[in-house]
mmCIF file of the N, C-alpha and C atoms, coordinates in Angstrom:
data_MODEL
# 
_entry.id   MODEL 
# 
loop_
_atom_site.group_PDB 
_atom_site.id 
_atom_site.type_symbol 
_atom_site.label_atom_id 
_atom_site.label_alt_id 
_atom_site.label_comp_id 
_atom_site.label_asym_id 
_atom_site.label_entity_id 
_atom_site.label_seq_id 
_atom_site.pdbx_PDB_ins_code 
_atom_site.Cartn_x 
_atom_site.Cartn_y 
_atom_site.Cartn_z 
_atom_site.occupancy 
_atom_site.B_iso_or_equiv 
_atom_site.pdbx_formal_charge 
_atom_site.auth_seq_id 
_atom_site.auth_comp_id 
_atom_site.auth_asym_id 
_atom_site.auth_atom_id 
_atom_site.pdbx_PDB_model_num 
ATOM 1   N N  . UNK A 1 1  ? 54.092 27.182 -43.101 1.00 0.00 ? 1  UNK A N  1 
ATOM 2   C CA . UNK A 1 1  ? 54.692 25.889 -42.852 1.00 0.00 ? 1  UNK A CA 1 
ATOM 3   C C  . UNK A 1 1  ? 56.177 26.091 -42.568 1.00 0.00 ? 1  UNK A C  1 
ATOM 4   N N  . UNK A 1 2  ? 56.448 25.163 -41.725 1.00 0.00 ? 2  UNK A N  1 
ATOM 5   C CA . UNK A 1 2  ? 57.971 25.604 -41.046 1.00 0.00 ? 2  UNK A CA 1 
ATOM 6   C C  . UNK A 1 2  ? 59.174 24.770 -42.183 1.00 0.00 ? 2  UNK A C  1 
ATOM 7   N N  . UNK A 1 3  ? 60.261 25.451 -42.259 1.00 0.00 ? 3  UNK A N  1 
ATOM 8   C CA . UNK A 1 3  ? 61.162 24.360 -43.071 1.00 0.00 ? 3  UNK A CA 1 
ATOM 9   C C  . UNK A 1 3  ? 61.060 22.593 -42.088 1.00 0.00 ? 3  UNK A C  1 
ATOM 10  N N  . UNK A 1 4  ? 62.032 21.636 -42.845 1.00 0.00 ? 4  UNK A N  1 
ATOM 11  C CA . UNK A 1 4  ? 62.367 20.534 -41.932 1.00 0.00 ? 4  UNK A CA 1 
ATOM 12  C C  . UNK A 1 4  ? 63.057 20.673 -41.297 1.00 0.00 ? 4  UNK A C  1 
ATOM 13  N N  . UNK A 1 5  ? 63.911 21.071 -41.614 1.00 0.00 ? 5  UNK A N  1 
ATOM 14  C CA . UNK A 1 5  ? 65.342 21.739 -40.582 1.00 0.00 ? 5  UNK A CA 1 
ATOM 15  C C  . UNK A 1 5  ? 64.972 21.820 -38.609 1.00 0.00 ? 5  UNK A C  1 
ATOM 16  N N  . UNK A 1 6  ? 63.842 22.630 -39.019 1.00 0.00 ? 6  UNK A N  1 
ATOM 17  C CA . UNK A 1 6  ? 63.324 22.666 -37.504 1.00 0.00 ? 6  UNK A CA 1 
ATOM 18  C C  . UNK A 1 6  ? 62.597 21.333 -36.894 1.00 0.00 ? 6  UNK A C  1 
ATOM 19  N N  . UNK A 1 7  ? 62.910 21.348 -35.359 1.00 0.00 ? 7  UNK A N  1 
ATOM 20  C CA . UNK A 1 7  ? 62.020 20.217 -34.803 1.00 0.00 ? 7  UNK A CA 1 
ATOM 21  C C  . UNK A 1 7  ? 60.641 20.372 -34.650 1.00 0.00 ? 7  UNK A C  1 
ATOM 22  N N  . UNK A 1 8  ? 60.195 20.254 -34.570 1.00 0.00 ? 8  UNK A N  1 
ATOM 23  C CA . UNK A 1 8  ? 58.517 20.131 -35.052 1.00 0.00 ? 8  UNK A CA 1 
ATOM 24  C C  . UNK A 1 8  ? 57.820 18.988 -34.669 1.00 0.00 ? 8  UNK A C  1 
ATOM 25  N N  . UNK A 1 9  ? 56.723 19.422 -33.201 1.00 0.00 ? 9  UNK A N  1 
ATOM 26  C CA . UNK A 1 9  ? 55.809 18.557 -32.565 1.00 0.00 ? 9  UNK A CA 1 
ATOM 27  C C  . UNK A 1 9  ? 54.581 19.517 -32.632 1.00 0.00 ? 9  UNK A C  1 
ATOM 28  N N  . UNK A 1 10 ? 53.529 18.628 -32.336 1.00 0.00 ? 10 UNK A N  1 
ATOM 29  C CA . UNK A 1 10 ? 52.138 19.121 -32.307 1.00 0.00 ? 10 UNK A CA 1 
ATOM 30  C C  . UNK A 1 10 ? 51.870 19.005 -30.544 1.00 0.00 ? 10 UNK A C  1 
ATOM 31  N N  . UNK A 1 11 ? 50.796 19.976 -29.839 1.00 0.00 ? 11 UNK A N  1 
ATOM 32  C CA . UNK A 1 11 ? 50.303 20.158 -28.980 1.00 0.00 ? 11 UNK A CA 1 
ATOM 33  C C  . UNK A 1 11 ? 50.308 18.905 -28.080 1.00 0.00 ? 11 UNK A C  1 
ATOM 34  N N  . UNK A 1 12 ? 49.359 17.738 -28.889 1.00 0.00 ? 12 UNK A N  1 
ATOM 35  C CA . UNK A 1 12 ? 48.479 16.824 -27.900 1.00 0.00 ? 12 UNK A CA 1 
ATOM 36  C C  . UNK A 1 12 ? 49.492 15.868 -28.061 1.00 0.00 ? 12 UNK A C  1 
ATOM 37  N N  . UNK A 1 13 ? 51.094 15.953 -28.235 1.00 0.00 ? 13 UNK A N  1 
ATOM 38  C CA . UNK A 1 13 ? 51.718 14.821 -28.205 1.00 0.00 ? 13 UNK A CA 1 
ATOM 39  C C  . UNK A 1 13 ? 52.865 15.004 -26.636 1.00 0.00 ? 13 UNK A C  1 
ATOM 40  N N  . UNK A 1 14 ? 52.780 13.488 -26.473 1.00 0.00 ? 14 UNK A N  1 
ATOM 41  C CA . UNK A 1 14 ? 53.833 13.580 -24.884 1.00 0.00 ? 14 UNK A CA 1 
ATOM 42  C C  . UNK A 1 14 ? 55.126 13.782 -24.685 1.00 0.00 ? 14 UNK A C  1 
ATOM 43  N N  . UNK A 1 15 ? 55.894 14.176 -23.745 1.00 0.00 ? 15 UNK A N  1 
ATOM 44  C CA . UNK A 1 15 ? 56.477 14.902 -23.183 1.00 0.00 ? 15 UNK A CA 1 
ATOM 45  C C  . UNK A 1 15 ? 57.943 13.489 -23.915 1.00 0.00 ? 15 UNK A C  1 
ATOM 46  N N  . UNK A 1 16 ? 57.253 12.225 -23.965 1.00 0.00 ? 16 UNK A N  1 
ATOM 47  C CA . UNK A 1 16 ? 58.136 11.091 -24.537 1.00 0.00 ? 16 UNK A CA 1 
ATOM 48  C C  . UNK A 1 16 ? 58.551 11.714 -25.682 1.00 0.00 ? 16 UNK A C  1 
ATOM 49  N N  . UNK A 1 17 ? 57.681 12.040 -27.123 1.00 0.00 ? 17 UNK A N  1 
ATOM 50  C CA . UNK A 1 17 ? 57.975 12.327 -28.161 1.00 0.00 ? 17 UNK A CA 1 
ATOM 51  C C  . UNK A 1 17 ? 58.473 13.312 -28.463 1.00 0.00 ? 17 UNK A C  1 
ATOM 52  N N  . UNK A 1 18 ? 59.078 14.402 -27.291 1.00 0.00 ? 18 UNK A N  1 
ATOM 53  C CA . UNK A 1 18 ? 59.754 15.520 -27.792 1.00 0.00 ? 18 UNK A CA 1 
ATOM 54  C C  . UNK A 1 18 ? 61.193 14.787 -27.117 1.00 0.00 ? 18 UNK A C  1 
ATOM 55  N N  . UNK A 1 19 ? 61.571 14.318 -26.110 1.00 0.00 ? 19 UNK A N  1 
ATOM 56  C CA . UNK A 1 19 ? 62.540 13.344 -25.681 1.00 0.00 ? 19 UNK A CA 1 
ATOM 57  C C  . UNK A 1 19 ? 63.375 12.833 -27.211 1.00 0.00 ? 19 UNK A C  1 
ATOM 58  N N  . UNK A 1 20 ? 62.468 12.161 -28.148 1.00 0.00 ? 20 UNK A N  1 
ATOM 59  C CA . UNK A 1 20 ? 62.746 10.922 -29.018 1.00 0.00 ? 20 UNK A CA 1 
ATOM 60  C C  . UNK A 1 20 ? 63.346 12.029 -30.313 1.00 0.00 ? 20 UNK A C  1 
ATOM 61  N N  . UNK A 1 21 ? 62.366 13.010 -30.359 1.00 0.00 ? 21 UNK A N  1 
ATOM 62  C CA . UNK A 1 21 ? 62.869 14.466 -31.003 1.00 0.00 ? 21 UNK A CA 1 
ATOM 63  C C  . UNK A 1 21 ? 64.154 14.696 -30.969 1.00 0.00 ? 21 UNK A C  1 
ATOM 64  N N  . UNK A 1 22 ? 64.200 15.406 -29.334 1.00 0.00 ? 22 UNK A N  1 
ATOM 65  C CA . UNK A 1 22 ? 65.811 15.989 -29.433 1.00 0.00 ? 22 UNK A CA 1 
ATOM 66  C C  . UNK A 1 22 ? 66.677 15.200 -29.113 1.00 0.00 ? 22 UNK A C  1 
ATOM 67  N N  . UNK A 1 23 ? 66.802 13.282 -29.025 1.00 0.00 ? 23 UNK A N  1 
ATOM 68  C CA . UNK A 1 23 ? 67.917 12.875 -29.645 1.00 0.00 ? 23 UNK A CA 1 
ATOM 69  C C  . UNK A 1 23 ? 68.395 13.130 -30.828 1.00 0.00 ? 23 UNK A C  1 
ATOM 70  N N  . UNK A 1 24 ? 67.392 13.078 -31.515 1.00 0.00 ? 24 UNK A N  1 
ATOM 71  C CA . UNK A 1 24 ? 67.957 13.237 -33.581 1.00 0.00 ? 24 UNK A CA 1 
ATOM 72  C C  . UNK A 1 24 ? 68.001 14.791 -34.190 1.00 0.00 ? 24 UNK A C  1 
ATOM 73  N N  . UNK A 1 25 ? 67.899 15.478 -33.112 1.00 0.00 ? 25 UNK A N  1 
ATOM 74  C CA . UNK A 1 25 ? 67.980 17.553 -33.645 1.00 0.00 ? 25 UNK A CA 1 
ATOM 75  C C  . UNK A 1 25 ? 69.047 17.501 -32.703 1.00 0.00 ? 25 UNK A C  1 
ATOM 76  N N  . UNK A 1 26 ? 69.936 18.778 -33.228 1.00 0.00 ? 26 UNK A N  1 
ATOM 77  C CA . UNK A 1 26 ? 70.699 20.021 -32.858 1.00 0.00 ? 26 UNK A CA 1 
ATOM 78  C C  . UNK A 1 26 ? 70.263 21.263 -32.399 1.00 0.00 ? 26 UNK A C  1 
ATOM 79  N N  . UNK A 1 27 ? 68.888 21.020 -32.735 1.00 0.00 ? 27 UNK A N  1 
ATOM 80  C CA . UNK A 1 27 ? 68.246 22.261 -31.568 1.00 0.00 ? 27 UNK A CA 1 
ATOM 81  C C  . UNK A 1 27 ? 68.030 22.814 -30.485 1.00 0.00 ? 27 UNK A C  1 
ATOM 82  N N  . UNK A 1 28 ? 68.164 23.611 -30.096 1.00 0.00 ? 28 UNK A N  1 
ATOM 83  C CA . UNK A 1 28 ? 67.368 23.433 -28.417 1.00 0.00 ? 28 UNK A CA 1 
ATOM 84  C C  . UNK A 1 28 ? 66.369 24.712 -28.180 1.00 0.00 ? 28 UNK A C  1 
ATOM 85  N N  . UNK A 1 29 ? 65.702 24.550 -29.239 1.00 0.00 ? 29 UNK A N  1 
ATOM 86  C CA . UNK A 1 29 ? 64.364 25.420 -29.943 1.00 0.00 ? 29 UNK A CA 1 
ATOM 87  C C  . UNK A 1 29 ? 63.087 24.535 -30.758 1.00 0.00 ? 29 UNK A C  1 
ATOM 88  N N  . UNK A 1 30 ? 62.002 24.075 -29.966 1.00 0.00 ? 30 UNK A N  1 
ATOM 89  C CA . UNK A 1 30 ? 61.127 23.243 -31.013 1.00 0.00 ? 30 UNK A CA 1 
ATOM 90  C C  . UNK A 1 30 ? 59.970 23.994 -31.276 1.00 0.00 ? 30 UNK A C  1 
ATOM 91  N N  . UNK A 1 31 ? 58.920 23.985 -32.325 1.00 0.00 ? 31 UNK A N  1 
ATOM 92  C CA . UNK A 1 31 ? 58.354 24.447 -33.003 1.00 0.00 ? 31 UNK A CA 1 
ATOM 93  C C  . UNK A 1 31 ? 57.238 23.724 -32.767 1.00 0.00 ? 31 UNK A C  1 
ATOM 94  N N  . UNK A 1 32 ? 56.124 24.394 -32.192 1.00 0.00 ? 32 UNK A N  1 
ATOM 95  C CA . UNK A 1 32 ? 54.351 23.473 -31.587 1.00 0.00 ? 32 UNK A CA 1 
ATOM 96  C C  . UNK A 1 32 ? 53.459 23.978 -33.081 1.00 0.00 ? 32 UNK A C  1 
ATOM 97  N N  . UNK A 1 33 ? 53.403 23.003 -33.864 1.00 0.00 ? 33 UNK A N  1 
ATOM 98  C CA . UNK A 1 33 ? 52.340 23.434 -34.614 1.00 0.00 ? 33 UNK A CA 1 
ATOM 99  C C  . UNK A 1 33 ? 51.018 22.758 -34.507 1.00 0.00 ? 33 UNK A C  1 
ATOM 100 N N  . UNK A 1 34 ? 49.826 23.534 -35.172 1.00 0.00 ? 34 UNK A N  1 
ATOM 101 C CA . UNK A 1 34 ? 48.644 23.002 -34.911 1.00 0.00 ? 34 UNK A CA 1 
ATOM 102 C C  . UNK A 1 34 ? 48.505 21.721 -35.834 1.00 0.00 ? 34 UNK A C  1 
ATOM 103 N N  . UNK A 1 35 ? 47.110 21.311 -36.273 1.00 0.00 ? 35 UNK A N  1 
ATOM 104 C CA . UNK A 1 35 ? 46.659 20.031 -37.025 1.00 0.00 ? 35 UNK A CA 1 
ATOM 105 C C  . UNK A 1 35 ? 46.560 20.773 -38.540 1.00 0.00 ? 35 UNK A C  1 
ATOM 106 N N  . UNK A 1 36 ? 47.153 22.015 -38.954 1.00 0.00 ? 36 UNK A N  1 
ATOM 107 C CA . UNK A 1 36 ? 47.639 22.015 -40.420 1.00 0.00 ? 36 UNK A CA 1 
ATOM 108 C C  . UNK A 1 36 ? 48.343 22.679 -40.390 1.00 0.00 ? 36 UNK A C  1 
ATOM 109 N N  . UNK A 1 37 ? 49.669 22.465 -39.227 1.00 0.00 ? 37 UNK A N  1 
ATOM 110 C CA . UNK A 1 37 ? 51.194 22.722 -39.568 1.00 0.00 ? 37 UNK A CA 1 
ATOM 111 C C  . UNK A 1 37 ? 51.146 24.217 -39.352 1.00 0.00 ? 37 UNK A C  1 
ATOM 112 N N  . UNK A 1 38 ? 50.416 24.924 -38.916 1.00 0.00 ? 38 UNK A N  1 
ATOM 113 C CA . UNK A 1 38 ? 50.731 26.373 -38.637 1.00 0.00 ? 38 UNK A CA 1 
ATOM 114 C C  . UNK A 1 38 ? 51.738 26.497 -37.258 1.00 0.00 ? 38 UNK A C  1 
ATOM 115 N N  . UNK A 1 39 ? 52.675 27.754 -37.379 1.00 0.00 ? 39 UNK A N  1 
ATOM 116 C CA . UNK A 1 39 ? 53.326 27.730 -35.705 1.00 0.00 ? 39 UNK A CA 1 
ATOM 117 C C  . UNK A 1 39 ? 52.113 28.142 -34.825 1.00 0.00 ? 39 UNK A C  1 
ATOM 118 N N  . UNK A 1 40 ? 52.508 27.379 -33.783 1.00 0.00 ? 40 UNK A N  1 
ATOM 119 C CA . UNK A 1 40 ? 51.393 28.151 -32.602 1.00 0.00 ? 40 UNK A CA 1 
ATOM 120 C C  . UNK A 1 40 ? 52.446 28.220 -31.856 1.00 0.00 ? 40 UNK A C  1 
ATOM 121 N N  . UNK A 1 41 ? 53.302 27.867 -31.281 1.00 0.00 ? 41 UNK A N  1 
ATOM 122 C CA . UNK A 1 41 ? 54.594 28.655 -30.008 1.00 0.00 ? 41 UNK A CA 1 
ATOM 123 C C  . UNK A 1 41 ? 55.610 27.767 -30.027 1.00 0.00 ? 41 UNK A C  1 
ATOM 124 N N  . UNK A 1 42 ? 56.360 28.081 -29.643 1.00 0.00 ? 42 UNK A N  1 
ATOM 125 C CA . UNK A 1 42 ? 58.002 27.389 -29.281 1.00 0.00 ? 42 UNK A CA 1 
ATOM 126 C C  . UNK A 1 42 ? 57.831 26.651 -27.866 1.00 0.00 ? 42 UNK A C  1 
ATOM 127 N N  . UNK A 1 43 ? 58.890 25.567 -28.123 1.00 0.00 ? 43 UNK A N  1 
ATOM 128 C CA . UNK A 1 43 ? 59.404 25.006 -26.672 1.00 0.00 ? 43 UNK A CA 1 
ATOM 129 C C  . UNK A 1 43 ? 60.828 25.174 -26.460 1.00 0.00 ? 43 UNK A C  1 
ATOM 130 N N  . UNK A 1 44 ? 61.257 25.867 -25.668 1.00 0.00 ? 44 UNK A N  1 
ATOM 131 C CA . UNK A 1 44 ? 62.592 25.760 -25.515 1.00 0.00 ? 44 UNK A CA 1 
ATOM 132 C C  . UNK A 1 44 ? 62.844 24.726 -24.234 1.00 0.00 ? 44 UNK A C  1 
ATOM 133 N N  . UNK A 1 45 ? 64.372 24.305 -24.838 1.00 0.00 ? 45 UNK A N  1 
ATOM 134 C CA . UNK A 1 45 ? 65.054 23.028 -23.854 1.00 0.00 ? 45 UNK A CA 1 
ATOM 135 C C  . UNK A 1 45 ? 65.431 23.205 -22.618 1.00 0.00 ? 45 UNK A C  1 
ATOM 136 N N  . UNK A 1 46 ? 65.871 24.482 -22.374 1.00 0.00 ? 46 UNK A N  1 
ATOM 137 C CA . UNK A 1 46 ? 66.242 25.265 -21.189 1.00 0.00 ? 46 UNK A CA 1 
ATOM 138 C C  . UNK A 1 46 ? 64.864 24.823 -20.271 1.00 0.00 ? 46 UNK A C  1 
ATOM 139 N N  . UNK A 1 47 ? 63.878 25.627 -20.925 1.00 0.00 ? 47 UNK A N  1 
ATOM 140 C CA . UNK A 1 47 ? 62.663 25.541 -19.699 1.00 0.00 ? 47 UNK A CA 1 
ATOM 141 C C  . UNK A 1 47 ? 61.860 24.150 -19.527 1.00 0.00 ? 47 UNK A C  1 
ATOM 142 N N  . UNK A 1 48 ? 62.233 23.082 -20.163 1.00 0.00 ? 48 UNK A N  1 
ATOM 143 C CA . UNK A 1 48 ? 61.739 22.257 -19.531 1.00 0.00 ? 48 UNK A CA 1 
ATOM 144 C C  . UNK A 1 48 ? 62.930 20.566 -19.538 1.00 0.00 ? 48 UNK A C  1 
ATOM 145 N N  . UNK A 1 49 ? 64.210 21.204 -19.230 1.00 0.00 ? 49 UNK A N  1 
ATOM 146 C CA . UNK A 1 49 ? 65.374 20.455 -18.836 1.00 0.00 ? 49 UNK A CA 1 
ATOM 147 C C  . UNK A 1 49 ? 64.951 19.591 -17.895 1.00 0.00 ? 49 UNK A C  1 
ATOM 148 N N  . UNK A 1 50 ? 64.182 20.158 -16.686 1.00 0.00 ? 50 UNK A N  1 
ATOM 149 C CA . UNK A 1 50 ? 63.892 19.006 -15.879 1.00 0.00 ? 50 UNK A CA 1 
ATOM 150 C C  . UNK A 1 50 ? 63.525 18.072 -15.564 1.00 0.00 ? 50 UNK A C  1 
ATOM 151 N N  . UNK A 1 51 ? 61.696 18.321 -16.880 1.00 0.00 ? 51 UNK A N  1 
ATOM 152 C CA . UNK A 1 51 ? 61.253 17.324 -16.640 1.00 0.00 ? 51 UNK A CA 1 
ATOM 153 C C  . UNK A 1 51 ? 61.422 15.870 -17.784 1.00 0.00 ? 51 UNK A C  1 
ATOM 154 N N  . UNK A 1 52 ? 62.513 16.377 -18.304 1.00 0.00 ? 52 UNK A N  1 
ATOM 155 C CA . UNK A 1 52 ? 63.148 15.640 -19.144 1.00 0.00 ? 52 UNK A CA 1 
ATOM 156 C C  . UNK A 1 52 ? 64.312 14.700 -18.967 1.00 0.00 ? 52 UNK A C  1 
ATOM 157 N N  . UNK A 1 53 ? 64.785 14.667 -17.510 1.00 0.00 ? 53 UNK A N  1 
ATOM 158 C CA . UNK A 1 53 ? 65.535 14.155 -16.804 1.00 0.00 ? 53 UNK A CA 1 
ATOM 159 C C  . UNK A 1 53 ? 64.231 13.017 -15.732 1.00 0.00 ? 53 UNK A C  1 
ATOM 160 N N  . UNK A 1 54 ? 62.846 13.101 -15.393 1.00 0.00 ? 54 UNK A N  1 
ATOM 161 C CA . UNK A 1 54 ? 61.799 12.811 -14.825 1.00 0.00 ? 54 UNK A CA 1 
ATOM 162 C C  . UNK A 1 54 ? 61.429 11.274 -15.738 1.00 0.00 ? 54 UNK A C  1 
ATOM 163 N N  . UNK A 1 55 ? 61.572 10.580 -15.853 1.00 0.00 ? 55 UNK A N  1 
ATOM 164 C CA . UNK A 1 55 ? 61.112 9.677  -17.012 1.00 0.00 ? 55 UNK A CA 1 
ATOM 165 C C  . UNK A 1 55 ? 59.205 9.045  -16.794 1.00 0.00 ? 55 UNK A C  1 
ATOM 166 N N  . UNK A 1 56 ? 59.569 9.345  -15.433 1.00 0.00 ? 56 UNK A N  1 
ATOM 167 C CA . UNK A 1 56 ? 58.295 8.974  -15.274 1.00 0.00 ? 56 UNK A CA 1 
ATOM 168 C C  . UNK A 1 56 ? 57.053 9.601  -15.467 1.00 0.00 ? 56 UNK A C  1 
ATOM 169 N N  . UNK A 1 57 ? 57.348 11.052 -16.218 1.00 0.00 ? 57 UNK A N  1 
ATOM 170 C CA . UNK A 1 57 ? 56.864 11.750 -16.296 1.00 0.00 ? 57 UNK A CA 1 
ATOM 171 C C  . UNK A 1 57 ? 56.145 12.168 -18.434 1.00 0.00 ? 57 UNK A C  1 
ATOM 172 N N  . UNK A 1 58 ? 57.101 11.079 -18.990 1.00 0.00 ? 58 UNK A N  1 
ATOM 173 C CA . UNK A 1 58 ? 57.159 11.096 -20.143 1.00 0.00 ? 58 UNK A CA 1 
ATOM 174 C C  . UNK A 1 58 ? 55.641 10.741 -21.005 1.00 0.00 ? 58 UNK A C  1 
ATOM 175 N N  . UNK A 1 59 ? 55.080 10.070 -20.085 1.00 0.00 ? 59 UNK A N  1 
ATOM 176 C CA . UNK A 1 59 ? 53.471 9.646  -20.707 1.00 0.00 ? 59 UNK A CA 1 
ATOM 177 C C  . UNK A 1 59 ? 52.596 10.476 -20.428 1.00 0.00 ? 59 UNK A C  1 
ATOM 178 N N  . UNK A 1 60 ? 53.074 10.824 -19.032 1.00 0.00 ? 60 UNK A N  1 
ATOM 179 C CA . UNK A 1 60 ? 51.920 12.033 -18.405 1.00 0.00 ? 60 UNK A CA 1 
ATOM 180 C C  . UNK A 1 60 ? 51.800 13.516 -18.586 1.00 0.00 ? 60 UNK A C  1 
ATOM 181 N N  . UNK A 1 61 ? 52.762 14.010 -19.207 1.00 0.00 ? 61 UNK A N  1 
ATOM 182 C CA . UNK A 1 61 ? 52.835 15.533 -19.457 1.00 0.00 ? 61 UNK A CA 1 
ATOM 183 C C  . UNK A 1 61 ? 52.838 15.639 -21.063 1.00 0.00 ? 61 UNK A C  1 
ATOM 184 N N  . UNK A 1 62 ? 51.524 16.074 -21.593 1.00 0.00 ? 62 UNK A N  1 
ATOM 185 C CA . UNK A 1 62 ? 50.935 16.540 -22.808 1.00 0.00 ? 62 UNK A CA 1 
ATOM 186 C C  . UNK A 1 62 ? 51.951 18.158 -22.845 1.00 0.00 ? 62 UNK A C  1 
ATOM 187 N N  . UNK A 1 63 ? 52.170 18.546 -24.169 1.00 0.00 ? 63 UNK A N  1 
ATOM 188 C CA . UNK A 1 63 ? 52.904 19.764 -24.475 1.00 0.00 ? 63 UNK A CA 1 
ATOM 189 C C  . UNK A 1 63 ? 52.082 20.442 -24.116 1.00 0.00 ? 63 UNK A C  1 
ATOM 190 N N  . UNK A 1 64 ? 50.987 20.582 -24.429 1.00 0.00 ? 64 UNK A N  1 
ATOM 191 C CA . UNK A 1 64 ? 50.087 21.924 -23.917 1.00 0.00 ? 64 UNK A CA 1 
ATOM 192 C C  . UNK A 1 64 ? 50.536 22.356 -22.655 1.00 0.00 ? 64 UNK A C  1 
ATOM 193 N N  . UNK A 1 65 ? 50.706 21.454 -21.449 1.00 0.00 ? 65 UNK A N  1 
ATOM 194 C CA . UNK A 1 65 ? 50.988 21.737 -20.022 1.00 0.00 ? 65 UNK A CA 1 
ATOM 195 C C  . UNK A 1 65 ? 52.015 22.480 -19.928 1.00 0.00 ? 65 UNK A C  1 
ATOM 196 N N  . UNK A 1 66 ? 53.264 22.663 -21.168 1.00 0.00 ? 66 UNK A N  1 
ATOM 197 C CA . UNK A 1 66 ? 54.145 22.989 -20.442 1.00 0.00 ? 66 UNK A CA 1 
ATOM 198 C C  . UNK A 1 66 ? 54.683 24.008 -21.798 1.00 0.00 ? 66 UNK A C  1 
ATOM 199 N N  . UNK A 1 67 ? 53.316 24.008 -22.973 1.00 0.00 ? 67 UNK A N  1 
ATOM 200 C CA . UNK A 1 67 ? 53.885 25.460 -23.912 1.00 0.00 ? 67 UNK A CA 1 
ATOM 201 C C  . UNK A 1 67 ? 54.193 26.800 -23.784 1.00 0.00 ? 67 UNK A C  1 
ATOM 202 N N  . UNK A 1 68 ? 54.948 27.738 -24.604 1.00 0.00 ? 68 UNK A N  1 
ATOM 203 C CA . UNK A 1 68 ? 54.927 29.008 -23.543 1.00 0.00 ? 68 UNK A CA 1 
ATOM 204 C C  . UNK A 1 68 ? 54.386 29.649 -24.732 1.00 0.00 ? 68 UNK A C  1 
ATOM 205 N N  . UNK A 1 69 ? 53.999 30.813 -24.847 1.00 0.00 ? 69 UNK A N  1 
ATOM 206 C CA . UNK A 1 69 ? 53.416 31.685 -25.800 1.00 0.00 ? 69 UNK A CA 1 
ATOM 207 C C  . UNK A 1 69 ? 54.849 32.347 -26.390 1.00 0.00 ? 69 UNK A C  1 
ATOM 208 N N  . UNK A 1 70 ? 55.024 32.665 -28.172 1.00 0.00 ? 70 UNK A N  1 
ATOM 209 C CA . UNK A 1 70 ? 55.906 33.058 -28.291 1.00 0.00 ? 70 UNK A CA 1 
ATOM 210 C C  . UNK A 1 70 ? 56.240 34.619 -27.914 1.00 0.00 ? 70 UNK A C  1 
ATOM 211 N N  . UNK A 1 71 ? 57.185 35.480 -27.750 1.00 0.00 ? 71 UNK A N  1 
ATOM 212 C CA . UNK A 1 71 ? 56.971 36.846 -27.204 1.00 0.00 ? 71 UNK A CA 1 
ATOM 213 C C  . UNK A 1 71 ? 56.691 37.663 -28.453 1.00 0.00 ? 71 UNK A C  1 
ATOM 214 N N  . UNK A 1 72 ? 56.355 37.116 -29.440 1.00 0.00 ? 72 UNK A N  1 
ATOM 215 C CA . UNK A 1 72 ? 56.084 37.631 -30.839 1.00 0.00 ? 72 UNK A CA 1 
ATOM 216 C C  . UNK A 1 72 ? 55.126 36.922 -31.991 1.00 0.00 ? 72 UNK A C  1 
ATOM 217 N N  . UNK A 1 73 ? 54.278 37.998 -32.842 1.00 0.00 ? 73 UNK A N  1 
ATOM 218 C CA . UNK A 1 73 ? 53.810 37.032 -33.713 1.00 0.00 ? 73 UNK A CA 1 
ATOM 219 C C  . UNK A 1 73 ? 54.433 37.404 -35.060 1.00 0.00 ? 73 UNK A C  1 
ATOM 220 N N  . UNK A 1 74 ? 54.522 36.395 -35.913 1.00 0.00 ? 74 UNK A N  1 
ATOM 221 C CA . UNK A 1 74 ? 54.988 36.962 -37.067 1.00 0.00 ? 74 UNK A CA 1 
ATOM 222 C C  . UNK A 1 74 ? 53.757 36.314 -38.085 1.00 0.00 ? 74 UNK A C  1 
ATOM 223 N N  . UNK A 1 75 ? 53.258 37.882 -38.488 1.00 0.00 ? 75 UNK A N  1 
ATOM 224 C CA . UNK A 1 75 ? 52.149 37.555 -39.769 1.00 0.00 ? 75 UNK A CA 1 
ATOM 225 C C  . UNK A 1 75 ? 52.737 37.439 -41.092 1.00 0.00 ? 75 UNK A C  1 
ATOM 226 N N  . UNK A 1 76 ? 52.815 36.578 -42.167 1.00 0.00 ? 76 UNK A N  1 
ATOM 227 C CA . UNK A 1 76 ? 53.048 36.356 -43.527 1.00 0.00 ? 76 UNK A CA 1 
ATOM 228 C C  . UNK A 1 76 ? 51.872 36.983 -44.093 1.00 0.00 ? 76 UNK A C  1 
# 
């Protein structure tokens, strides 16, 4: 389980609710966990700046579409 500190969305949520996210974080690193809070990969802000400027795009793009795999796993 990730601290709170980090931003933290799940997969099947829209491209709106990571928007609504990084008004209220200092991050520009979010954290995709599954349906019992495990990490499954990062979103960084860099790679999807654009379509975050797109508004019309905010209902229609599910995170899955646009997750990246992390370049590492870390086993506990």
């Amino acid at each position: 389980m990730l601290p709170d500190s980090y931003g933290i969305i799940q997969p099947d949520k829209k491209l709106k609710n990571l928007s609504e996210l990084i008004k209220s974080s200092e991050k520009n690193i979010f954290a995709v966990v599954d349906g019992k809070e495990r990490f499954t990969v990062i979103i960084k802000l860099n790679n999807i700046m654009q379509k975050l400027f797109q508004p019309d795009l905010f209902d229609k793009v599910l995170f899955k579409s646009i997750m990246k795999k992390s370049p590492f796993i870390l086993l506990i």
